[in-house]
C-alpha positions in Angstrom: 0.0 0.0 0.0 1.7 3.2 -0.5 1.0 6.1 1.7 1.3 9.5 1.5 2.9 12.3 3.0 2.0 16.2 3.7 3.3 18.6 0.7 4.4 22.0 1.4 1.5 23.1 2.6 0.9 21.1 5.7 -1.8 19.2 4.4 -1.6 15.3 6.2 -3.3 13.1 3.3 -6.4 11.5 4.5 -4.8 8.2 4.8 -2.0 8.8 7.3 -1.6 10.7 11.0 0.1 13.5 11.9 2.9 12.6 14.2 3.7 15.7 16.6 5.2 18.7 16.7 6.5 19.2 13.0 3.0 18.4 11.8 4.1 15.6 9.6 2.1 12.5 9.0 2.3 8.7 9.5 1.2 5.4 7.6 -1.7 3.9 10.1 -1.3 0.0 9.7 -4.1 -1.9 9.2 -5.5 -6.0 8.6 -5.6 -7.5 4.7 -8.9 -8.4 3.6 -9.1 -11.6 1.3 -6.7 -11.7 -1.0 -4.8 -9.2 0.3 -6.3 -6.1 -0.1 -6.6 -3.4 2.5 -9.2 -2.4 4.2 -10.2 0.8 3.5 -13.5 1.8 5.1 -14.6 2.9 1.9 -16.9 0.6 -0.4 -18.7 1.0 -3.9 -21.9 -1.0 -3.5 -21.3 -3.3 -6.7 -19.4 -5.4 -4.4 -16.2 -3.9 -5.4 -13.5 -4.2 -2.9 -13.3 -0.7 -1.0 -10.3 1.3 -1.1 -6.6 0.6 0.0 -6.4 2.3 2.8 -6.6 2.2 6.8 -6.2 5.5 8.5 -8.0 8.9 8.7 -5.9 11.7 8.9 -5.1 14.6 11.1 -7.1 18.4 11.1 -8.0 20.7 13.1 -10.8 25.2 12.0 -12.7 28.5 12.2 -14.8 30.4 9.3 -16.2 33.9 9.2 -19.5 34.9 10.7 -22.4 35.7 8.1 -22.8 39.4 7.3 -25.5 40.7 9.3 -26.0 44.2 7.6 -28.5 43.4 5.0 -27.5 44.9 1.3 -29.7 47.3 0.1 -30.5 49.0 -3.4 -29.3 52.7 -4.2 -31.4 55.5 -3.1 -31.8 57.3 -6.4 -32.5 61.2 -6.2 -35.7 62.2 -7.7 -35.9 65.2 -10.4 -37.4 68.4 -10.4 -37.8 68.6 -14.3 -39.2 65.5 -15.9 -37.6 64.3 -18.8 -39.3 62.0 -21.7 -38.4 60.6 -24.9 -37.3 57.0 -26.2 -33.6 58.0 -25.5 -34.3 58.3 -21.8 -36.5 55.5 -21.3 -33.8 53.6 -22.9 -30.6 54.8 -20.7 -33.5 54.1 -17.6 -33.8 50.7 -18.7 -29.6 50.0 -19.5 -29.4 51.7 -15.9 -31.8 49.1 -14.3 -30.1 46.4 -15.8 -26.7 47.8 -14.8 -27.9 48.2 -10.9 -29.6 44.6 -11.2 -26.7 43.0 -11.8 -24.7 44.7 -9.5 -26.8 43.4 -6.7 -27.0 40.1 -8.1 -23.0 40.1 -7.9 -22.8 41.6 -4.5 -25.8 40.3 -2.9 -26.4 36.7 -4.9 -23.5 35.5 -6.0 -22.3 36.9 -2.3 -19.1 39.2 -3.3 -17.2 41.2 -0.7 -17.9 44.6 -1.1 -14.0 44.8 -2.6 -15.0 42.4 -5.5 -12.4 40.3 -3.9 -14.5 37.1 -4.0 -17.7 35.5 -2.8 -18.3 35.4 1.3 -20.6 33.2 3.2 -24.1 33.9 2.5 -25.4 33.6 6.1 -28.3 31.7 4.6 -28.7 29.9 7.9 -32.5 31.1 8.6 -33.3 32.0 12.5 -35.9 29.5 14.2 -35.2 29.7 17.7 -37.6 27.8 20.0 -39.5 27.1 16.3 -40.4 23.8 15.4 -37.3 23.4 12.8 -35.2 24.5 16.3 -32.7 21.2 16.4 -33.5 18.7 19.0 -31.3 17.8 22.1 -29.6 15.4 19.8 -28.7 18.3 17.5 -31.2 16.8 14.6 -32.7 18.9 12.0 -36.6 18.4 12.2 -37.0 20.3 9.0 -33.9 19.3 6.9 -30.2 18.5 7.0 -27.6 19.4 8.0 -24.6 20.2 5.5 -20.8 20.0 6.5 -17.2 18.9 4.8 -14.3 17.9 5.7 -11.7 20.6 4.6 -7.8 20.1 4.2 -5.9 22.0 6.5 -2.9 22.2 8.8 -2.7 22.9 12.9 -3.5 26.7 12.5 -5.5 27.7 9.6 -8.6 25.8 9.9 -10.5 29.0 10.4 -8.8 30.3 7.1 -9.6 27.0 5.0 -13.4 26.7 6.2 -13.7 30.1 5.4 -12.2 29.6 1.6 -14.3 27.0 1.7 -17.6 28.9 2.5 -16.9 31.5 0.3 -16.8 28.8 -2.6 -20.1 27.4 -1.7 -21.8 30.8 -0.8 -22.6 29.9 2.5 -21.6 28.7 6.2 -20.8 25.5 7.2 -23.2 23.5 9.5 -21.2 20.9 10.6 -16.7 21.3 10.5 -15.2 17.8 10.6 -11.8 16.9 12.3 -9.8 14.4 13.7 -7.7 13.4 16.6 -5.3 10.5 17.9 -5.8 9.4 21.7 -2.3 10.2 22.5 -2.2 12.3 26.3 -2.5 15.4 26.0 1.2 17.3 25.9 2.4 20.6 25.6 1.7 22.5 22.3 0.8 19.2 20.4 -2.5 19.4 18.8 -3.5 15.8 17.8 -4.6 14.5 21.2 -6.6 17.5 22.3 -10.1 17.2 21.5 -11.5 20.9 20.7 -8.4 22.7 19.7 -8.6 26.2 20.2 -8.9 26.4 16.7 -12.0 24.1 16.9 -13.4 26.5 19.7 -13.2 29.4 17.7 -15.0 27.6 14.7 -17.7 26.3 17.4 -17.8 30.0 18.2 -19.0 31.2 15.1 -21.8 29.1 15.1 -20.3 26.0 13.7 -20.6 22.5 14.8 -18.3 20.0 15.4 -17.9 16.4 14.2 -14.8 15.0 16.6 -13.9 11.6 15.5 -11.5 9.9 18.2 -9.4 7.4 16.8 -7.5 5.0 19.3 -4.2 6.0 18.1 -1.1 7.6 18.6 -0.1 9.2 15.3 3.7 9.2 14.7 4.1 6.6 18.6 5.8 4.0 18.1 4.0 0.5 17.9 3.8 -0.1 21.9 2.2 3.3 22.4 -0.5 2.2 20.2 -3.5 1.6 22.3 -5.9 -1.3 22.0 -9.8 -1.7 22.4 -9.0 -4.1 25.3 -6.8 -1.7 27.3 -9.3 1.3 26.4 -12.1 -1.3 28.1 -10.2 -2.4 30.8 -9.6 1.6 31.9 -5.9 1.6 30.9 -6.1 4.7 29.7 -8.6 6.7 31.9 -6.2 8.8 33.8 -4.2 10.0 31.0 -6.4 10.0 28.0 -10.3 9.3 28.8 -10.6 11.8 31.7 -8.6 14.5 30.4 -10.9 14.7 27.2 -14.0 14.6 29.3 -12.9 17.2 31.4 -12.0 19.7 28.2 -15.6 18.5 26.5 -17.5 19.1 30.0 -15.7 22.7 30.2 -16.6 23.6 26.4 -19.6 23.0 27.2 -21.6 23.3 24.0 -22.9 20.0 22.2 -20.2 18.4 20.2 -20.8 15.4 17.8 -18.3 12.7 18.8 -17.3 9.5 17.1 -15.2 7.0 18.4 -12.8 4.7 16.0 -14.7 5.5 12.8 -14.9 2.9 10.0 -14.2 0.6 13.4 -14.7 -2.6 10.4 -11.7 -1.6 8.5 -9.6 -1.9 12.1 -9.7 -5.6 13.6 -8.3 -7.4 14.3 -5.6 -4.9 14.3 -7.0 -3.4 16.9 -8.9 -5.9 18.7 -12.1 -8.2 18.2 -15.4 -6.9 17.1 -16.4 -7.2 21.6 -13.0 -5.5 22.2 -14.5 -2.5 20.2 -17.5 -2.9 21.8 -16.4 -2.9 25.4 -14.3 -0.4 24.5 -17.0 2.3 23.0 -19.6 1.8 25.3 -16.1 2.0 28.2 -15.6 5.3 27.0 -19.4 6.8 27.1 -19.8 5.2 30.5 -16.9 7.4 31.8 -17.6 10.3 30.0 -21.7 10.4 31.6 -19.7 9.2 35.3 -17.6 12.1 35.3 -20.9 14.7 34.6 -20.4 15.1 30.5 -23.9 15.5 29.2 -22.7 17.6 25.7 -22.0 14.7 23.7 -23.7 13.6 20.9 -22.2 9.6 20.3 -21.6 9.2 16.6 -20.8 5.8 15.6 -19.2 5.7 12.1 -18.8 2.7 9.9 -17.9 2.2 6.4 -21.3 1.2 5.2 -19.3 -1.4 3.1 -21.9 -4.3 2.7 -19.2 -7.0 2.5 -18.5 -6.3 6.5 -22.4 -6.8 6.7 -21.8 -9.4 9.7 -19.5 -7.1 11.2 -20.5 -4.3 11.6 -23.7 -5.9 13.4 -21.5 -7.2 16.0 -19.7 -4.1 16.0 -23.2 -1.8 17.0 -22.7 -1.1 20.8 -26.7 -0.9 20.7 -29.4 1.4 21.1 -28.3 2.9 24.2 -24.9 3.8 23.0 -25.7 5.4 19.9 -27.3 8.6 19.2 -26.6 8.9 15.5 -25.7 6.2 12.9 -22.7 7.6 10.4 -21.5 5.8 7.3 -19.4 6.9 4.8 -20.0 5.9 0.8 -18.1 7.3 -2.5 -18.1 7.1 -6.1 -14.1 6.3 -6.5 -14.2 5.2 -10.5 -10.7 4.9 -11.8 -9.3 5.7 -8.3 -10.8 1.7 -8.2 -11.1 0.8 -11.5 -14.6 0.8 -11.2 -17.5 1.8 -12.7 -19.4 5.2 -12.3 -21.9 5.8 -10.0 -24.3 8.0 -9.2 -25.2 9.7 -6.1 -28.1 7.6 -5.3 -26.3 4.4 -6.1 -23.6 5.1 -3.7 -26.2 5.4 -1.0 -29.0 3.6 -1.6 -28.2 0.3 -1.2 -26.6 0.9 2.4 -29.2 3.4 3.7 -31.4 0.3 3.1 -29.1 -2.0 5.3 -29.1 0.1 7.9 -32.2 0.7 8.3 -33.0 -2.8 8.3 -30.0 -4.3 10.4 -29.2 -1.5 12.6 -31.7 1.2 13.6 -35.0 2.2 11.8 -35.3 5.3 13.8 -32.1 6.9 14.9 -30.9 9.9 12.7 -28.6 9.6 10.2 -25.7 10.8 9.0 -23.4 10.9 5.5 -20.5 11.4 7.6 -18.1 11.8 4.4 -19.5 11.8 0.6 -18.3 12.6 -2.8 -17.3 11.7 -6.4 -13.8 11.6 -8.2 -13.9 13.4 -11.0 -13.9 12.2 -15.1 -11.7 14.4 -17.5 -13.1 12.5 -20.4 -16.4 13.8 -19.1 -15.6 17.2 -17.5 -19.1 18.0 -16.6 -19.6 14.7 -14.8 -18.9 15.6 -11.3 -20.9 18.6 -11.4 -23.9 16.2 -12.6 -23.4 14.3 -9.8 -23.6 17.1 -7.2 -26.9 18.0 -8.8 -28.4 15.4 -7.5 -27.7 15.7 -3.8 -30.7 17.6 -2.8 -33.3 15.3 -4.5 -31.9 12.1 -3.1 -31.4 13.1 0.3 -34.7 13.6 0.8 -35.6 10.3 -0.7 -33.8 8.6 2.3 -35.3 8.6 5.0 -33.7 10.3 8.3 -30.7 11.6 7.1 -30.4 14.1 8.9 -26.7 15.4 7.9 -24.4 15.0 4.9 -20.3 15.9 4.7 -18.8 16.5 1.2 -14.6 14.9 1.6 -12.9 17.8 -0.2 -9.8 16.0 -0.5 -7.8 13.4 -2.4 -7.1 9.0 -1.3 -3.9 7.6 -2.2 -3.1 6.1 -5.9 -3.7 7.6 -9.4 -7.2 9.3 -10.4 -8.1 8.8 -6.9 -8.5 12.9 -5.5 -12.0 13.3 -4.6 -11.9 17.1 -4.6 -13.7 19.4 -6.4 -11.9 19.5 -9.6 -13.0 22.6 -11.7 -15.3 25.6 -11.8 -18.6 24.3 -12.7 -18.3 21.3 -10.1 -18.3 24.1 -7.1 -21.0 26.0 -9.6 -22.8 22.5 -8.9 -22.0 22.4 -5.2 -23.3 25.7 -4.5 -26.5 25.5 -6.0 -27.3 22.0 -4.4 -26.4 23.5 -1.1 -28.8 26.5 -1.8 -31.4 24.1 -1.7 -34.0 24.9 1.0 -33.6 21.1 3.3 -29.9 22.0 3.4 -30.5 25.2 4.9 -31.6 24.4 8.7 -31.7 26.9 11.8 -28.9 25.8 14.4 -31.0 27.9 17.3 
């Protein structure tokens, strides 16, 4: 399998760890499915093996707030001599037209007022205490939500969501990132769950989507914790309670996923019950020592070949508070065929509703589509469909487009060109997507 490493810009692939201090990112090992492929986490739903990879990767964010001071149109300045004639009515017309678009390009399209670029739209609507106001779980009754995961380094998260929301024309819902279970030490970033750059993204009314990984990015292999020693409390003094202390002190409700994709990681990491014992370990402690902000995320791979296991990986009803799978079109990044939006979902929505929970919201924890340069308006076709299909599956409540690239040739998953964001930003405009966070 080859792995990847940061470029220039700081940027950990999705498919390694960061390490430390320098920022730099490591392979995360993982089991060989049959025939030796890795697991990956990632599956098409033709049965196709998922994608040769292991690990998650390492982030940490903070966009601007919305501007509040609505745009209006020019006062014009009424004459005291009235003027007529087809030249006039003509030049009033061309003037119209001129103002109109103006507006459009400032207000619409969601320019800065220094035609620098577009800023968030603040189409977030207000609903607080109204009956799309989310629900203790943080569910949309109304909608969905809309997040991404964007590339960045330790200390421009702020900076990338906010390129990114000026892209799409709007804020952010949900911000993903991700962390290692290393102890929390010094300056170093990965083991702290709600950076201060996480805070301040939380702080401009953001949510977060923490996914806890029971690693130590960059340790060596006897640092690596295991399900068993996070069951058996080995790590409560230094890891476990330290996090639940910082999350009880935030304060505000955080989404949080433990070991996601958990069916890519045995036995690597321990048996299906080792996981288990180990998640349902770690929400025990957390409720024990007075943490009521959680919302418990559990994130598999929705890859229906682990069918069997991920049943016995569900820690049950009482655990869980969302369901989280993550589903791509990969095409030549696996050789495979194209598929649409609604063929990379349906099939597992269906399972899941069926095998694990026919009530508890759901989530699209990571979505998205390589792109086809024979084809260059294919990925943007493919982002038109969001809207319609999401609400054709029932109780997702949340979807999160992966902005970034998986190891191997053809296989970046980013928005590739112009009229894919174009496609982006006008699915995301679409009313369901839009939900009130008060």
């Amino acid at each position: 399998m080859s792995l990847l490493h940061p470029g220039d810009d700081g940027r950990a692939p999705r498919e390694t760890r960061p390490s430390g201090d320098d920022g730099r990112a490591q392979p995360n090992g993982g089991a060989q499915l049959k025939g030796g492929a890795q697991p990956n986490g990632r599956a098409q739903l033709n049965g196709r093996s998922p994608r040769d990879k292991t690990g998650r990767r390492a982030r940490h964010a903070t966009p601007r707030a919305p501007r509040t001071t609505p745009r209006t149109t020019p006062r014009t300045t009424r004459r005291t001599t009235p003027r007529t004639g087809p030249r006039l009515r003509t030049v009033a017309v061309v003037t119209c037209a001129v103002l109109a678009v103006v507006l459009l390009l400032q207000g619409g399209l969601g320019l800065g007022e220094n035609g620098s670029g577009p800023e968030p739209a603040g189409s977030r609507p207000p609903a607080v205490g109204g009956r799309c106001a989310p629900t203790a779980l943080l569910e949309p009754p109304c909608g969905a939500w809309f997040g991404a995961f964007v590339p960045h380094s330790k200390d421009d998260l702020a900076e990338k969501v906010r390129d990114y929301e000026r892209r799409i024309g709007r804020k952010l819902d949900i911000v993903y990132a991700y962390h290692d279970m290393s102890p929390v030490q010094g300056g170093r970033l990965e083991g702290q769950l709600l950076t201060p750059e996480e805070q301040r993204v939380a702080a401009e009314e953001h949510l977060l989507l923490l996914s806890w990984e029971s690693k130590w990015w960059g340790g060596t292999r006897a640092r690596q914790p295991t399900w068993k020693q996070i069951a058996d409390g080995d790590l409560d003094a230094s890891v476990i309670d330290v996090q639940a202390a910082r999350v009880k002190e935030f304060g505000e409700k955080v989404f949080l996923s433990f070991d996601l994709e958990m069916d890519t990681r045995t036995p690597a990491n321990g048996t299906p019950e080792d996981y288990v014992r180990a998640y349902r370990h770690i929400h025990d402690r957390f409720r024990e020592l007075g943490v009521t902000n959680v919302v418990w995320t559990w994130t598999t791979t929705g890859y229906l070949e682990h069918a069997d296991l991920i049943k016995r990986m569900y820690p049950g009803d009482d655990y869980v508070d969302w369901v989280a799978y993550n589903q791509y079109n990969y095409y030549r990044c696996h050789k495979a065929d194209w598929l649409t939006f609604a063929e990379t979902q349906r099939a597992t929505h269906a399972w899941i509703r069926e095998n694990i929970s026919d009530d508890k919201p759901l989530m699209l924890s990571e979505f998205g589509t390589a792109d086809d340069p024979s084809r260059p308006g294919r990925q943007a076709d493919w982002y038109a469909q969001v809207p319609r299909i999401l609400k054709d599956l029932e109780g997702v409540k949340a979807a999160l487009q992966w902005n970034y690239r998986d190891p191997g040739p053809h296989c970046d998953l980013a928005l590739a060109r112009d009229e894919s964001w174009a496609s982006l930003r006008k699915a995301v405009s679409d009313p369901y997507l839009n939900q009130p966070l008060g």
